[in-house]
MILONU-909636 format. One record per atom (N, C-alpha, C): residue in three letters; x, z, y; atom name; residue number from 1. Coordinates in pm, whole numbers. Layout:
BEGIN
['ALA',[X,Z,Y],'CA',NUM];
...
//
This chain:
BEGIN
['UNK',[-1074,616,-1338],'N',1];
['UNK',[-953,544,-1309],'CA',1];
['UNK',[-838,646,-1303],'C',1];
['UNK',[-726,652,-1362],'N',2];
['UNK',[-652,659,-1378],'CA',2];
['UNK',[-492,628,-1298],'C',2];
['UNK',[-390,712,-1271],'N',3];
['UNK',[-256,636,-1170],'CA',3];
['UNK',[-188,538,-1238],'C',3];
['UNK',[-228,543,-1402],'N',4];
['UNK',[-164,401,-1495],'CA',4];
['UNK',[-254,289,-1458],'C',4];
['UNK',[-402,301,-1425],'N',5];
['UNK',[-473,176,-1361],'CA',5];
['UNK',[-466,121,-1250],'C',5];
['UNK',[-371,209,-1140],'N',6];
['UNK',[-302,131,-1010],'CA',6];
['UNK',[-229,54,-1028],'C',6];
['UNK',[-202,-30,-1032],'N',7];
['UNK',[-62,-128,-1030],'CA',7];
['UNK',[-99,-271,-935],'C',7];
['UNK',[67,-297,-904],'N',8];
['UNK',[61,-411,-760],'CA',8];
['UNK',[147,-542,-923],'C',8];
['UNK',[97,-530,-1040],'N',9];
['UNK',[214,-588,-1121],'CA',9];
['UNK',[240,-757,-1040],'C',9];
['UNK',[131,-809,-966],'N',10];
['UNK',[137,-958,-974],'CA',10];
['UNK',[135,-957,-840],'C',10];
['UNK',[202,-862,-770],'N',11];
['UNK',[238,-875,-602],'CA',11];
['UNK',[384,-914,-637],'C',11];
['UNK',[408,-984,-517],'N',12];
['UNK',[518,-1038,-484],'CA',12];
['UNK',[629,-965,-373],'C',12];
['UNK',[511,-938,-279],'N',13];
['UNK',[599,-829,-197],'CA',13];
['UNK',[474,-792,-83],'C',13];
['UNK',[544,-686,-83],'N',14];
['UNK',[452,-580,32],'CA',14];
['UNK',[499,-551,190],'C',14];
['UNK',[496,-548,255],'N',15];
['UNK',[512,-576,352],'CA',15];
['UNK',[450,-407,446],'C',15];
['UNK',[511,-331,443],'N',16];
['UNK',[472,-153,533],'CA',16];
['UNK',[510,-204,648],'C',16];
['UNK',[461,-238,751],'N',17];
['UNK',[456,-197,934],'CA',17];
['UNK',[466,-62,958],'C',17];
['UNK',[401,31,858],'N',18];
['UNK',[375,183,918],'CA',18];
['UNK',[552,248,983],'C',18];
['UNK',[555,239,1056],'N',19];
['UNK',[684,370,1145],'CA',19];
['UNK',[742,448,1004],'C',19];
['UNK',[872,446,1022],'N',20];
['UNK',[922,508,909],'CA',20];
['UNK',[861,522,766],'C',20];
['UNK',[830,392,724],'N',21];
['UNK',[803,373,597],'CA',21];
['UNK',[919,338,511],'C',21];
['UNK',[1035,338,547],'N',22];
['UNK',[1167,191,511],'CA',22];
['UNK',[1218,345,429],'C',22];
['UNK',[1198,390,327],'N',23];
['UNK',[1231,449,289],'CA',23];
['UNK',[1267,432,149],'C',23];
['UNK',[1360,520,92],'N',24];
['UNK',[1330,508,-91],'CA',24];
['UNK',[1206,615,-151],'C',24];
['UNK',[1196,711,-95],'N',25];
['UNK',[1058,730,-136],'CA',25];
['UNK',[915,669,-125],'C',25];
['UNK',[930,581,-17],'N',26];
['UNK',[823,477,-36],'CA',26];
['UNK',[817,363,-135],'C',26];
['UNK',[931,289,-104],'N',27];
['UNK',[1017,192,-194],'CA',27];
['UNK',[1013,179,-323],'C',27];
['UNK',[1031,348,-345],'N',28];
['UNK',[1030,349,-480],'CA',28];
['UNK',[864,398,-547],'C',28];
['UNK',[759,441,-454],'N',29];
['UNK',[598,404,-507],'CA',29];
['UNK',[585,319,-511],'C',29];
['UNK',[605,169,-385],'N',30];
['UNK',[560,67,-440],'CA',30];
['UNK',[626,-6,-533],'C',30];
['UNK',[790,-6,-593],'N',31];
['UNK',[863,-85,-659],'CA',31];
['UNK',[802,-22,-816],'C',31];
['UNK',[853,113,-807],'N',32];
['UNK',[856,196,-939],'CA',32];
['UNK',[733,241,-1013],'C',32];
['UNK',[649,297,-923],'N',33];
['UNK',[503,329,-960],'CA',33];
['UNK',[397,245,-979],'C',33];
['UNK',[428,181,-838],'N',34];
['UNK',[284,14,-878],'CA',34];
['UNK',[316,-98,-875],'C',34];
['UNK',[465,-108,-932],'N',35];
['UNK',[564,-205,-963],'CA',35];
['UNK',[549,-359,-910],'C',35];
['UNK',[519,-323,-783],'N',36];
['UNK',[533,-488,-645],'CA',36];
['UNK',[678,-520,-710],'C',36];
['UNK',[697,-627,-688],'N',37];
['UNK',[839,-702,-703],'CA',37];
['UNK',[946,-682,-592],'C',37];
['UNK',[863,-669,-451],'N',38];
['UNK',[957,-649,-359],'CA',38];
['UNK',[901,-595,-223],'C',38];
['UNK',[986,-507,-167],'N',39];
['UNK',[890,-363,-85],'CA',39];
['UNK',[989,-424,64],'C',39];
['UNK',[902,-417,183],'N',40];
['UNK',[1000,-446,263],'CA',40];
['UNK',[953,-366,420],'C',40];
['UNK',[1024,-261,476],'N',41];
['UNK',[953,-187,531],'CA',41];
['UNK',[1049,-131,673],'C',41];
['UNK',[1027,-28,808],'N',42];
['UNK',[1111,-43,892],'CA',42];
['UNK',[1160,173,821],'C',42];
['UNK',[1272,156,883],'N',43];
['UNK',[1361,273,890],'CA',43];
['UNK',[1265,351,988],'C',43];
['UNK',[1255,330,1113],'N',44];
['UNK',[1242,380,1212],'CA',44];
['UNK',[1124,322,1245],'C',44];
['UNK',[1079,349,1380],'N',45];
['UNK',[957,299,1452],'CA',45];
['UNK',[960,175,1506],'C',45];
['UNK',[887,85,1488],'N',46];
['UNK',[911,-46,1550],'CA',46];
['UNK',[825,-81,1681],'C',46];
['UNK',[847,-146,1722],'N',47];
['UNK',[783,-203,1852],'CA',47];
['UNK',[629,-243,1840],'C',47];
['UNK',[554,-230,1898],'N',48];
['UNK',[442,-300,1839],'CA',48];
['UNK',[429,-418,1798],'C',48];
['UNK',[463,-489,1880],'N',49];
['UNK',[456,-659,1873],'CA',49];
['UNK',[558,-709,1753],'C',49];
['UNK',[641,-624,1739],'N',50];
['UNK',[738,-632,1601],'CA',50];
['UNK',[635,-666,1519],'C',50];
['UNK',[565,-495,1490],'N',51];
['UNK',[473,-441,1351],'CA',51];
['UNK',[373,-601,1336],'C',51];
['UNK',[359,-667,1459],'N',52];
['UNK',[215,-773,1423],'CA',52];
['UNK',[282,-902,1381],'C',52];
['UNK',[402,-905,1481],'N',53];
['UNK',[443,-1064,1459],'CA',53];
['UNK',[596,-1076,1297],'C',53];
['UNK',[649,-1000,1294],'N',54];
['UNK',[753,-997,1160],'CA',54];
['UNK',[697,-1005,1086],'C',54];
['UNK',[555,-966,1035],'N',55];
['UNK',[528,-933,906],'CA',55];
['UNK',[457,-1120,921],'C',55];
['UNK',[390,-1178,1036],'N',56];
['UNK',[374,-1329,1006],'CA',56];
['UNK',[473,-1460,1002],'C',56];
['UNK',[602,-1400,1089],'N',57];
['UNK',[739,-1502,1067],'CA',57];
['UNK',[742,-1540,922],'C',57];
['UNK',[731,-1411,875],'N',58];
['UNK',[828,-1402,754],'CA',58];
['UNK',[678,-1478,627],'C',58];
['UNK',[628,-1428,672],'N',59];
['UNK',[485,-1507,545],'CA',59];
['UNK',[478,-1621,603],'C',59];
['UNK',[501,-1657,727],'N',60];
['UNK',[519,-1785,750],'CA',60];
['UNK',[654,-1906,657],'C',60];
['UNK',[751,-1836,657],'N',61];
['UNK',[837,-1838,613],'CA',61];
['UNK',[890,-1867,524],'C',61];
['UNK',[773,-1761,426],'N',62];
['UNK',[813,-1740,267],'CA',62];
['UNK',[724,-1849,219],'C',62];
['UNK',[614,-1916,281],'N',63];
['UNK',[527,-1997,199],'CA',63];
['UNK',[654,-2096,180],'C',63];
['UNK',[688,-2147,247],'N',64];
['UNK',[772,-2309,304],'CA',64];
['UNK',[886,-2299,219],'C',64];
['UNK',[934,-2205,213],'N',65];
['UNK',[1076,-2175,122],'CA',65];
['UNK',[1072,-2130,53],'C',65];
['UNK',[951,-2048,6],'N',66];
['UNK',[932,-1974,-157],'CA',66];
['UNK',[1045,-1897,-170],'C',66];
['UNK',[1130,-1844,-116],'N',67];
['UNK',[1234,-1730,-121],'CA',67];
['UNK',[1212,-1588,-27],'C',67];
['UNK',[1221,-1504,-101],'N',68];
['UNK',[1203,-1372,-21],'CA',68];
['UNK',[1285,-1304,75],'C',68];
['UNK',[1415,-1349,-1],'N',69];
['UNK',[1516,-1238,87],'CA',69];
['UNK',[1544,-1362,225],'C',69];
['UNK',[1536,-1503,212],'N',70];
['UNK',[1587,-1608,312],'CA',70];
['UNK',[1478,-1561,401],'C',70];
['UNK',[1355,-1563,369],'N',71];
['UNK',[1231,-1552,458],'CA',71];
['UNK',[1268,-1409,543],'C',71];
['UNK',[1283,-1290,497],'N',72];
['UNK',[1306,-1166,519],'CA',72];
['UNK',[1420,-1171,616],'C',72];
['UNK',[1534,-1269,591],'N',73];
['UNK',[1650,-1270,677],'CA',73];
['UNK',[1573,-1413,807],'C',73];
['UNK',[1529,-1431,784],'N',74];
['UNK',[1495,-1548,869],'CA',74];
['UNK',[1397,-1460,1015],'C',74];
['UNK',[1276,-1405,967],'N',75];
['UNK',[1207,-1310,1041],'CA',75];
['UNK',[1297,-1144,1092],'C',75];
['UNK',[1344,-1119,1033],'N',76];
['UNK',[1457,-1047,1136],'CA',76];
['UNK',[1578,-1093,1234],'C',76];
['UNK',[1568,-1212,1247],'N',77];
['UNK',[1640,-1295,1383],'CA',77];
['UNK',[1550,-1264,1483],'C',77];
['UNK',[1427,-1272,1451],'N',78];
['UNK',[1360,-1276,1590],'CA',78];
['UNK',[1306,-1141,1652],'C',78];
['UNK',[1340,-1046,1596],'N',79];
['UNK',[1248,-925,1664],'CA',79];
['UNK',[1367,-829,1660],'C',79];
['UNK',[1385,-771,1753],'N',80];
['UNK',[1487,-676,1770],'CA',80];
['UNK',[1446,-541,1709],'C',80];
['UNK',[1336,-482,1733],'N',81];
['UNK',[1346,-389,1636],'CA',81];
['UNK',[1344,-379,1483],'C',81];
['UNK',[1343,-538,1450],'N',82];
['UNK',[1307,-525,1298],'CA',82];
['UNK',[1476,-529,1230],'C',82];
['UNK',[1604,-499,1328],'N',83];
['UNK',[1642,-465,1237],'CA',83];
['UNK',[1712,-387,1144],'C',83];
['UNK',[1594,-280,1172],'N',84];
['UNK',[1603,-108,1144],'CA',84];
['UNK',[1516,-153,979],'C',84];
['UNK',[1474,-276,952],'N',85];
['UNK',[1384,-300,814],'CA',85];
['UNK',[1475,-315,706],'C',85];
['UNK',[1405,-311,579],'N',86];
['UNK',[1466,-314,464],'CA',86];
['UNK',[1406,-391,385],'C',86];
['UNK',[1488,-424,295],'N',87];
['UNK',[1428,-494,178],'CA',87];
['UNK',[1451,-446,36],'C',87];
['UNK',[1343,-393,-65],'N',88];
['UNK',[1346,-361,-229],'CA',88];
['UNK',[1331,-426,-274],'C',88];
['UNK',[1405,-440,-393],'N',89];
['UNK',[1397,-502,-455],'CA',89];
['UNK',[1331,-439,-646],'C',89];
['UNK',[1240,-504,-680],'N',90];
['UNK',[1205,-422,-871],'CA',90];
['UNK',[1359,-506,-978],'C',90];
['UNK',[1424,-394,-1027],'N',91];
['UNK',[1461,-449,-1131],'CA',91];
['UNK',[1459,-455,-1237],'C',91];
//
């Protein structure tokens, strides 16, 4: 296997909890390298209960409305540290 046989091509979006993942060097492995559609991750360190419950608002969210960035803005109302998060976008 090969780093051309990694690919996220038929992800939709990824979702990093890890503490300072909200980066463009991350952003840009999962957007650019294993080309997810959309990378969404925190700047800084988040709370714990952030890291467990944002990442289910928002998949909660995204099923019902099928939109990423509404879902993404919808689940950062509710958690105060999430909103040190980001959102990538592949173009």
């Amino acid at each position: 296997m090969t780093n051309k046989d990694i690919h996220l091509d038929n992800t939709l979006v990824v979702v990093n909890t890890g503490c300072k993942t909200g980066s463009d060097k991350w952003a840009n492995l999962f957007i650019k390298k294993l080309r997810a559609k959309y990378y969404i991750a925190p700047r800084s360190s988040l709370v714990i209960e952030d890291g467990i419950l944002f990442p289910l608002v928002f998949y909660m969210r995204l099923r019902v409305r099928k939109s990423v960035k509404p879902a993404f803005n919808h689940a950062c109302l509710y958690f105060k540290s999430s909103g040190n998060c980001d959102i990538w976008k592949r173009k």
